[in-house]
Legacy VTK file of the C-alpha trace (Angstrom):
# vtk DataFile Version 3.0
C-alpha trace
ASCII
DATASET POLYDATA
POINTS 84 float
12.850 -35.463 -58.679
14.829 -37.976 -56.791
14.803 -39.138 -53.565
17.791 -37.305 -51.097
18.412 -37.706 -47.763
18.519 -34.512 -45.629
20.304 -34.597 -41.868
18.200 -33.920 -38.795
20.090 -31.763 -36.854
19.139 -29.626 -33.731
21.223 -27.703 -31.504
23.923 -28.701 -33.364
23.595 -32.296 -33.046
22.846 -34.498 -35.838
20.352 -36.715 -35.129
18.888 -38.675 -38.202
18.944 -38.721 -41.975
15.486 -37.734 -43.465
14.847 -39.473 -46.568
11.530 -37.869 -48.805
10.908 -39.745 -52.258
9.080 -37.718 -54.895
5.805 -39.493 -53.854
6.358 -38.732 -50.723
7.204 -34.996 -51.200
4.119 -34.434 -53.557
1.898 -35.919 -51.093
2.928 -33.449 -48.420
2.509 -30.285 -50.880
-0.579 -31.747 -51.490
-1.845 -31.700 -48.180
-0.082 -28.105 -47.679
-2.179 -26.869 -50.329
-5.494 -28.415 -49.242
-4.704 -27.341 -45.729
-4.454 -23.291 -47.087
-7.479 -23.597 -49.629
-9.515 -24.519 -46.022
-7.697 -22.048 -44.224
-8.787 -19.469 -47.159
-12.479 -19.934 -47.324
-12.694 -19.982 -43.356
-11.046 -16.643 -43.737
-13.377 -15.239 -46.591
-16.293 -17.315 -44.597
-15.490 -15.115 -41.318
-14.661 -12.020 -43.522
-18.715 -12.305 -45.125
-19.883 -12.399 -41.688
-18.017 -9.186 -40.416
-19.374 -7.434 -43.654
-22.940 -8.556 -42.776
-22.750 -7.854 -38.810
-20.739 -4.157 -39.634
-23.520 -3.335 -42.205
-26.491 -4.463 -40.144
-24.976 -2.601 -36.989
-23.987 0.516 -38.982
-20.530 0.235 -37.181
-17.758 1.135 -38.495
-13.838 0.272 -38.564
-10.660 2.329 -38.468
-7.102 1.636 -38.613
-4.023 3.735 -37.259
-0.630 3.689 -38.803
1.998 4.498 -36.162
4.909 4.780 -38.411
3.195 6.932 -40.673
0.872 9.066 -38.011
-2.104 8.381 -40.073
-5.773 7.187 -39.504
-7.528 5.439 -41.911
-11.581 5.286 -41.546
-14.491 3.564 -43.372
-17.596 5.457 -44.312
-19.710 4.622 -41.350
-17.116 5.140 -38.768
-16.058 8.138 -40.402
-19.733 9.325 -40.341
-19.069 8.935 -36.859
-15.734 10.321 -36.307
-17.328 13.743 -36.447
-17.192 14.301 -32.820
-14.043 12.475 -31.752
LINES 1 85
84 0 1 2 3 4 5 6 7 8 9 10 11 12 13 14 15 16 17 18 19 20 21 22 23 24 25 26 27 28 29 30 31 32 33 34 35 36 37 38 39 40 41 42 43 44 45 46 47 48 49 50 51 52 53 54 55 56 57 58 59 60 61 62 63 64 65 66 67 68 69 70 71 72 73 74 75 76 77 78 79 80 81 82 83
């Protein structure tokens, strides 16, 4: 990769040349991809807790699809869908 110089422009004004060198670009993909694999186990970190707090509690989760007019239910919150 070379280095290339990109305009700046906003509202239809140009306001700078951006110049990113390979180092530079690589650097910044880098930090991208270090910045989603945090993101990711944060996710799967808060994702374990739900799973423990929804199995301790017996509660359950459902989801409705408007587009499609259909409900989708878990076991325990279908166990206890029998009266809704």
């Amino acid at each position: 990769m070379t280095d290339a110089a990109s305009p700046i422009i906003i509202d239809g004004q140009h306001l700078a040349n951006i110049c990113i060198g390979q180092f530079h670009l690589e650097q910044l993909v880098e930090e991208r991809t270090e910045d989603l694999r945090k993101t990711e186990e944060q996710s799967r970190l808060l994702l374990e807790r739900l799973d423990l707090t929804l199995g301790a509690t017996g509660i359950g989760i459902w989801e409705r699809d408007l587009v499609q007019h259909q409900s989708v239910w878990d076991e325990p919150a279908d166990k206890g869908s029998s009266g809704v």
